[in-house]
C-alpha positions in Angstrom: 13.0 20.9 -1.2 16.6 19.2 -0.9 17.2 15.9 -1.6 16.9 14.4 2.4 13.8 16.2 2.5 12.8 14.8 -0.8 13.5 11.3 -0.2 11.8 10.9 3.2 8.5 12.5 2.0 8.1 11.5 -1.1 9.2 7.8 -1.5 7.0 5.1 0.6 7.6 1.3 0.4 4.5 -0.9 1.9 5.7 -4.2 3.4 3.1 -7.2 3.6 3.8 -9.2 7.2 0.5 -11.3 7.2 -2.9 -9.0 7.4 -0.6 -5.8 8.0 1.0 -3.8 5.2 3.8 -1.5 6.9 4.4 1.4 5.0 8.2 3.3 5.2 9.5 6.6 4.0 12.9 7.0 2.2 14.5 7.2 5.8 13.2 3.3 6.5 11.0 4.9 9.5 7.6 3.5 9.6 5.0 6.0 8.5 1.5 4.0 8.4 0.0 0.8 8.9 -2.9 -0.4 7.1 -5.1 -3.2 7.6 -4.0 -5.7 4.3 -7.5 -6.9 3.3 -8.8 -3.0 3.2 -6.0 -2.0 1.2 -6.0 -4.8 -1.3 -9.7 -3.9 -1.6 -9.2 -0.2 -2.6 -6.5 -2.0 -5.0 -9.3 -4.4 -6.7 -11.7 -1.5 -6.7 -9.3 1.6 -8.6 -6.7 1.9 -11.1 -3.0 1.5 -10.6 -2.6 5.8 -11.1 -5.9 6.7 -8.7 -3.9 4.1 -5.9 -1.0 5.9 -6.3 -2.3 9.4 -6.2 -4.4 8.1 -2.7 -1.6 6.2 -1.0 1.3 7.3 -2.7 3.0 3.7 -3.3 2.1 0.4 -5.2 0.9 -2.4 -3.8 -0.5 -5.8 -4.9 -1.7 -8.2 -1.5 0.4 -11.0 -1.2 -0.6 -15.0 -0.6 -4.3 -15.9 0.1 -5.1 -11.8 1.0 -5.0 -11.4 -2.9 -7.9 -13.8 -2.7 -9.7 -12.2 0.0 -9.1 -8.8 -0.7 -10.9 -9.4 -4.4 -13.8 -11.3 -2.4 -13.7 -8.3 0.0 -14.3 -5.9 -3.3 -17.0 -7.9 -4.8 -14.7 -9.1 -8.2 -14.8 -12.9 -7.1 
């Protein structure tokens, strides 16, 4: 795989713009969109590594959908 390849496939940023995360390759094209709340759950609910290896990024939830994504997983 050469680098261009590399670096739009492999490397995702998630972007938090109220209840939607906006997820971008390494090219800054939009590759998913996921519903905040339902990703912040999977976040309360699995560790850091298992996230990573399902999504392939990191993401905490942002603002009052930390709240409500850890009320949404049952850990409040």
């Amino acid at each position: 795989m050469d680098l261009d390849a590399f670096i739009k496939n492999s490397i995702k940023t998630p972007k938090q713009v109220g209840r939607k995360v906006y997820v971008y390759n390494g090219n800054h094209e939009l590759v998913k969109v996921y519903d905040a709340i339902e990703l912040g759950k999977d976040y309360f609910s699995m560790s850091n590594d298992i996230f990573f290896d399902i999504y392939g990024f990191n993401y905490v939830p942002r603002g009052r959908y930390w709240e409500l994504s850890k009320r949404a997983a049952g850990k409040m």
